[in-house]
N, CA, C and O of each residue as an XYZ file, in Angstrom:
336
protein
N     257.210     37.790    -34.899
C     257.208     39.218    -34.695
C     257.679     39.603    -33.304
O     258.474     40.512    -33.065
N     257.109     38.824    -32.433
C     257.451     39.348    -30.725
C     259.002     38.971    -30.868
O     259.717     39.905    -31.230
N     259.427     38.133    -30.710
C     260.734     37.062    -30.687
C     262.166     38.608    -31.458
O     263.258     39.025    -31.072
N     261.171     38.941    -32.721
C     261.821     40.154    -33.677
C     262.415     41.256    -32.562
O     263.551     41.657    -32.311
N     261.126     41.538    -32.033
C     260.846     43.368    -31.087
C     261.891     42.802    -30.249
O     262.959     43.407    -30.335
N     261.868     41.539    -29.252
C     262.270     41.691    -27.964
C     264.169     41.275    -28.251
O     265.091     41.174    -27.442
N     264.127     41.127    -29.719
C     265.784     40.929    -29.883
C     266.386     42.369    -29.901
O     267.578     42.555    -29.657
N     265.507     43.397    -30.203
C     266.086     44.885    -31.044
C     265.677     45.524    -29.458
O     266.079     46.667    -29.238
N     265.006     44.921    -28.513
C     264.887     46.180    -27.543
C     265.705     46.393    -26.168
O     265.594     45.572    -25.257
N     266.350     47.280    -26.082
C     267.774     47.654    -25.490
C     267.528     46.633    -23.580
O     268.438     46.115    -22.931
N     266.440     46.670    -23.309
C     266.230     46.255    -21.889
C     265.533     44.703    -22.528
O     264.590     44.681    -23.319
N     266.145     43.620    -22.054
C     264.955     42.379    -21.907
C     264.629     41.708    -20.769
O     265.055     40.593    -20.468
N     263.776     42.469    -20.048
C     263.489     41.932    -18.860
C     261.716     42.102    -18.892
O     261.029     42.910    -19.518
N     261.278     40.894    -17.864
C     260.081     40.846    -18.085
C     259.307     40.083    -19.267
O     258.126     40.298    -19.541
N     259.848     39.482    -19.701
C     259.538     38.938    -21.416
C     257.962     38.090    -21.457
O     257.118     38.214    -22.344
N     257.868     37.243    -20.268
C     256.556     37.032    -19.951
C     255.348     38.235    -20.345
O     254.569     38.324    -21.294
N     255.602     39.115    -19.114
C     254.677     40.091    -19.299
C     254.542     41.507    -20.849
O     253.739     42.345    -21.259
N     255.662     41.068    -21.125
C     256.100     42.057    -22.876
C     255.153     41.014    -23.704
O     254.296     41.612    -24.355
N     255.107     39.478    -23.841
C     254.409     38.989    -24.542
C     252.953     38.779    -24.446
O     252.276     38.396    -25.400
N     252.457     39.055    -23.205
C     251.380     38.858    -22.581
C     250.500     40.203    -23.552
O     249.609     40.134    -24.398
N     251.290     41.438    -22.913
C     250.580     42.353    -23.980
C     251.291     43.213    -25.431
O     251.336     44.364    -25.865
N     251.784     41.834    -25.819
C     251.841     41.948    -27.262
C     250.573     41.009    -27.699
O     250.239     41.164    -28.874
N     249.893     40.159    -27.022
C     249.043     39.342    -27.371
C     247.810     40.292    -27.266
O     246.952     40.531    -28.116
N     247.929     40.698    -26.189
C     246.302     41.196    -25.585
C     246.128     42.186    -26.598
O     245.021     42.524    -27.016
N     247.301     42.690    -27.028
C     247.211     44.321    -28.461
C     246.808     43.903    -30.169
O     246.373     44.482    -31.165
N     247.218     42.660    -29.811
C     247.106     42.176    -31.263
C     248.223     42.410    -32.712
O     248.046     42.270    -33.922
N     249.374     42.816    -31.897
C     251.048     43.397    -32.430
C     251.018     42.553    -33.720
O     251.342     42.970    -34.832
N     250.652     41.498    -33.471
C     251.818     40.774    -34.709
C     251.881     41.377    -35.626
O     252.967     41.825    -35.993
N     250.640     41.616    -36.372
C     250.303     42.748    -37.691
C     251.330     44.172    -37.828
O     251.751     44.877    -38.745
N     251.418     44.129    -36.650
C     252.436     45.887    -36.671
C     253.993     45.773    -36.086
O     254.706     46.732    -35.794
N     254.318     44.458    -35.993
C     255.423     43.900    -35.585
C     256.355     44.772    -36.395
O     256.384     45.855    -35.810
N     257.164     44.814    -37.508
C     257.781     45.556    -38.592
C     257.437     47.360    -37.915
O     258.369     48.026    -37.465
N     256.413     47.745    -37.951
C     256.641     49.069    -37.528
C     257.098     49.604    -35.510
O     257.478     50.556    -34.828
N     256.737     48.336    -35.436
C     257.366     48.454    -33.889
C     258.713     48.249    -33.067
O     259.248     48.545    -31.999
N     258.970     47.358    -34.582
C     260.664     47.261    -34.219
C     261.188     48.180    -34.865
O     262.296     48.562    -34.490
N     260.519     48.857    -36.102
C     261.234     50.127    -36.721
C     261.615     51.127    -35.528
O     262.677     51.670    -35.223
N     260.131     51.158    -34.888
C     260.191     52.179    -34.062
C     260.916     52.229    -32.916
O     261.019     53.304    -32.325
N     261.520     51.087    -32.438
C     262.721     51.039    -31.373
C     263.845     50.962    -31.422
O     264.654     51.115    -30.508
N     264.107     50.594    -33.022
C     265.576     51.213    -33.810
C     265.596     52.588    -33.956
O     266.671     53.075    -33.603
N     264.670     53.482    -34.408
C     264.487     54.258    -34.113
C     264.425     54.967    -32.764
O     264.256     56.186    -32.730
N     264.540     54.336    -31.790
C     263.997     55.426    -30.463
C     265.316     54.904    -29.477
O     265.423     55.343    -28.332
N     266.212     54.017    -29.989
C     267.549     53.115    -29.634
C     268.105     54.104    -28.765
O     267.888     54.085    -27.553
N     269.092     55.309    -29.552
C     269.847     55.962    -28.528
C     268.590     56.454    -27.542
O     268.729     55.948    -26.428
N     267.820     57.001    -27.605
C     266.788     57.691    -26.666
C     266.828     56.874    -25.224
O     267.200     57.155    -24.084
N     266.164     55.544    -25.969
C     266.662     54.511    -25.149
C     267.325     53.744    -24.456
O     266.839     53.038    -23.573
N     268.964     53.798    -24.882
C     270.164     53.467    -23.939
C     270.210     54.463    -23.452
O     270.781     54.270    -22.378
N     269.931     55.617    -23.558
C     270.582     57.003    -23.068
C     270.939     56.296    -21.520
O     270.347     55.306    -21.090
N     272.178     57.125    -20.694
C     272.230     56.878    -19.676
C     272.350     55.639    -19.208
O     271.575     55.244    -18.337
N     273.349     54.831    -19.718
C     273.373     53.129    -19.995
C     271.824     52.862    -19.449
O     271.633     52.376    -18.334
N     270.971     53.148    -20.152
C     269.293     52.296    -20.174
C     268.565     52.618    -18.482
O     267.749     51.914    -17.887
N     269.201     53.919    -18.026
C     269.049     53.839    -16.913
C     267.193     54.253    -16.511
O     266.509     54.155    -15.492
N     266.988     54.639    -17.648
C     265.634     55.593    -17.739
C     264.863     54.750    -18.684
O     263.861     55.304    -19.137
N     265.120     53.408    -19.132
C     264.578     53.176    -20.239
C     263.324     51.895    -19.944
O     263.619     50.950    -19.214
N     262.118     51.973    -20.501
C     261.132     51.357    -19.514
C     260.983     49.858    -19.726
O     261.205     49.375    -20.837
N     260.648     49.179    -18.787
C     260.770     47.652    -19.423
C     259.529     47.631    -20.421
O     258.566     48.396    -20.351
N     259.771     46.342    -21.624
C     259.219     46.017    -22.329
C     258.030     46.097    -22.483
O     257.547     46.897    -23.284
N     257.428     45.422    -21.874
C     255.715     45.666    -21.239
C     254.972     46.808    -21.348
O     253.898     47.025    -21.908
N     255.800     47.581    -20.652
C     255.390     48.841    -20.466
C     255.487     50.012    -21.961
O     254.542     50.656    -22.418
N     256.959     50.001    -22.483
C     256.587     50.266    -23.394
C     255.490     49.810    -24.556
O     255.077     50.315    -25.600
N     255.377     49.259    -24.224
C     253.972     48.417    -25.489
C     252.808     48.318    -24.711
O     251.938     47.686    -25.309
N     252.488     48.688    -23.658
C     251.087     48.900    -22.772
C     250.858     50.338    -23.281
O     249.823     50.712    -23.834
N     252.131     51.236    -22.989
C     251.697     52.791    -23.185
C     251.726     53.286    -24.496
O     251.525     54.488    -24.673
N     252.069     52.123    -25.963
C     251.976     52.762    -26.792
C     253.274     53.461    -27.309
O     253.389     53.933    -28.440
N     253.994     53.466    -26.586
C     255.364     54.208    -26.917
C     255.824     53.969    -27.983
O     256.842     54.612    -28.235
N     255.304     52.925    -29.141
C     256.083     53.726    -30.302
C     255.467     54.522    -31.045
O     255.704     54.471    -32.252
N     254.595     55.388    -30.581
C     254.211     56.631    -31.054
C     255.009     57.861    -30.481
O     254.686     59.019    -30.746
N     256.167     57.500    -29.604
C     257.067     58.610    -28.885
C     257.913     58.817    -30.321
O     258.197     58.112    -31.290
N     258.213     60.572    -29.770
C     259.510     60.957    -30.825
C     260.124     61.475    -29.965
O     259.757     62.428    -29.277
N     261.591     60.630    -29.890
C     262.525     61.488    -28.791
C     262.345     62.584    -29.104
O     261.657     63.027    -30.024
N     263.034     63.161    -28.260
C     263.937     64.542    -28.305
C     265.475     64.701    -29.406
O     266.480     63.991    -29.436
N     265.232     65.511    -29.940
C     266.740     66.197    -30.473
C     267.709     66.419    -29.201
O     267.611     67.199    -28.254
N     268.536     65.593    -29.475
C     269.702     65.967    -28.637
C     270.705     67.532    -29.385
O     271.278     67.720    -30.458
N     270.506     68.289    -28.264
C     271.509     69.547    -28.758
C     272.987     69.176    -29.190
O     273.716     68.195    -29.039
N     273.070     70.158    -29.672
C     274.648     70.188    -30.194
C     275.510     70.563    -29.132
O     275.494     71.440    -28.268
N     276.559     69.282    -29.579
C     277.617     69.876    -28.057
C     278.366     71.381    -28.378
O     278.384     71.860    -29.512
N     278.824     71.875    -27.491
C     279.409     73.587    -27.733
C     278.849     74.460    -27.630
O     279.313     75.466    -27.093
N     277.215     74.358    -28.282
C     276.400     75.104    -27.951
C     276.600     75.843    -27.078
O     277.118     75.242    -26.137
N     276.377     77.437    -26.785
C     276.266     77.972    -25.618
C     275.275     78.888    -26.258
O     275.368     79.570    -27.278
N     273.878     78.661    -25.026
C     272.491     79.446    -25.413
C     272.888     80.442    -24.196
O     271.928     81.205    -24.305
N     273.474     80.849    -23.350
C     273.075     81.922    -22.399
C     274.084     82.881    -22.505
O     274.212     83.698    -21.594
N     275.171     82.920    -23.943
C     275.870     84.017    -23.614
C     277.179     83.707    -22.747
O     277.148     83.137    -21.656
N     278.853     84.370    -23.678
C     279.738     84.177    -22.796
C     279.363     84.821    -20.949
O     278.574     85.672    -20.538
N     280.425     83.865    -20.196
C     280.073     84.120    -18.656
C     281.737     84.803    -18.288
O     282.736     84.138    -18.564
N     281.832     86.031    -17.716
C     282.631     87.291    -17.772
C     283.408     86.034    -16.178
O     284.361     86.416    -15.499
């Protein structure tokens, strides 16, 4: 299951400490919904070639695959009205 997550997750750094608390959480069981959830959260996650994107560990200390990105707007969009 860990070996699964840390192939699908956009940053692999830290892998020690990503497995440390995949152990201490007890993941294996939810392995399948945690890699769902970072295929899922992928672009969110490279956004900005991965510049914002948290190491491993951390995402799985804080729980983050309970995050739902954001909707990225539509490009063209203009919310404030032509500018004269």
């Amino acid at each position: 299951g860990f070996l699964l997550f840390w192939s699908v997750y956009p940053k692999r750094v830290g892998k020690g400490e990503a497995y440390r608390s995949w152990k201490k959480q007890k993941l294996e069981n939810r392995a399948s919904n945690l890699v769902d959830a970072v295929l899922q959260q992928h672009g969110f996650l490279s956004r900005d070639e991965g510049k914002f994107c948290p190491n491993p560990a951390t995402w799985l200390n804080q729980n983050r695959w309970d995050d739902e990105p954001p909707i990225a707007s539509k490009p063209g969009r203009n919310l404030g009205g032509d500018i004269a």
